[in-house]
C-alpha positions as CSV (number, residue, x, y, z in Angstrom):
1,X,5.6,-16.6,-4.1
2,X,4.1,-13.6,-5.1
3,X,0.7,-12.2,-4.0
4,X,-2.6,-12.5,-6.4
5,X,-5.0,-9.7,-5.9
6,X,-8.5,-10.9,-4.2
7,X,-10.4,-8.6,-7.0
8,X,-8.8,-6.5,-10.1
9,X,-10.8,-3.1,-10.5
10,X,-9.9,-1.3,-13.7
11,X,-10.3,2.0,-14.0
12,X,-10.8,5.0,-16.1
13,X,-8.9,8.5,-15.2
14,X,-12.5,9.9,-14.8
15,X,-12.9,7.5,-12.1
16,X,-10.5,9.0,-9.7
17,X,-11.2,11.5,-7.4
18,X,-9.4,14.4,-5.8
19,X,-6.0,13.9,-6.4
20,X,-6.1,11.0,-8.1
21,X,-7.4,8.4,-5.7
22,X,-10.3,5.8,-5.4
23,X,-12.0,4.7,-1.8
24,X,-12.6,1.2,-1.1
25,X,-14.3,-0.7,-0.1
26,X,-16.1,0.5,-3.3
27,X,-20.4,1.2,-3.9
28,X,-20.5,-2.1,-6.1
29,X,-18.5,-4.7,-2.9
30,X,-21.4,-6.2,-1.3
31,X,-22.2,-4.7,2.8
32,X,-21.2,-7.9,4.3
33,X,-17.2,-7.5,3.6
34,X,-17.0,-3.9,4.7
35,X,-13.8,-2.8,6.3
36,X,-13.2,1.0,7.3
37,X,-13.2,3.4,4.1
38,X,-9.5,4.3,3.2
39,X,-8.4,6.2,0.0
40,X,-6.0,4.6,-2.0
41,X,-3.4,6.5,-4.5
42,X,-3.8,5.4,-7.8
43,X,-2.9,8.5,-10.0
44,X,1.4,8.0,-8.6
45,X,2.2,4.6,-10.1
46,X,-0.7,4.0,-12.1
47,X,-2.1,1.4,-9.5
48,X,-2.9,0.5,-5.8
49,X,-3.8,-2.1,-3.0
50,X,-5.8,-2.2,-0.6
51,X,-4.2,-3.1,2.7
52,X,-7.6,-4.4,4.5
53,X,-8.7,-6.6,1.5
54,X,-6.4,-6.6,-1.0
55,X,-8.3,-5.5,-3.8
56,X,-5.9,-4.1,-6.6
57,X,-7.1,-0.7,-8.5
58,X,-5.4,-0.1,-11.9
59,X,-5.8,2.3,-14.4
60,X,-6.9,1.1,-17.5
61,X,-4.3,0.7,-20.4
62,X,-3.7,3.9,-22.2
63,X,-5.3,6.1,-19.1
64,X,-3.4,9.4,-18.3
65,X,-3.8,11.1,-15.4
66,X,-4.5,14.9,-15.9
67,X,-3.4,18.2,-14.2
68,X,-6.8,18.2,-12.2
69,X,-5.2,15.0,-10.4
């Protein structure tokens, strides 16, 4: 039985911040299903969950990661 992701956010490399990581919950998830802000790593495998909601970031196909990340 595996797992479906609640919500799929694709992203662009340009998306990322720092070193290579997204925050959720993210500006466009409405107020009412807030959970405390955590930063997930996206730039390592190309892809991350969130352990509160379960919302899966992904890099888009054919996104690299840069030295700035």
């Amino acid at each position: 039985m595996s797992a479906q992701p609640k919500a799929l956010v694709e992203l662009a490399a340009a998306d990322l911040r720092g070193p290579g990581v997204v925050c959720c919950p993210n500006p466009r998830m409405p107020l009412w299903s807030g959970h405390p802000k955590i930063y997930i790593d996206v730039a390592t495998t190309g892809e991350g969950r969130c352990p509160y909601c379960g919302t899966v970031y992904r890099l888009k196909a054919g996104e690299k990661v840069g030295a700035g990340h």
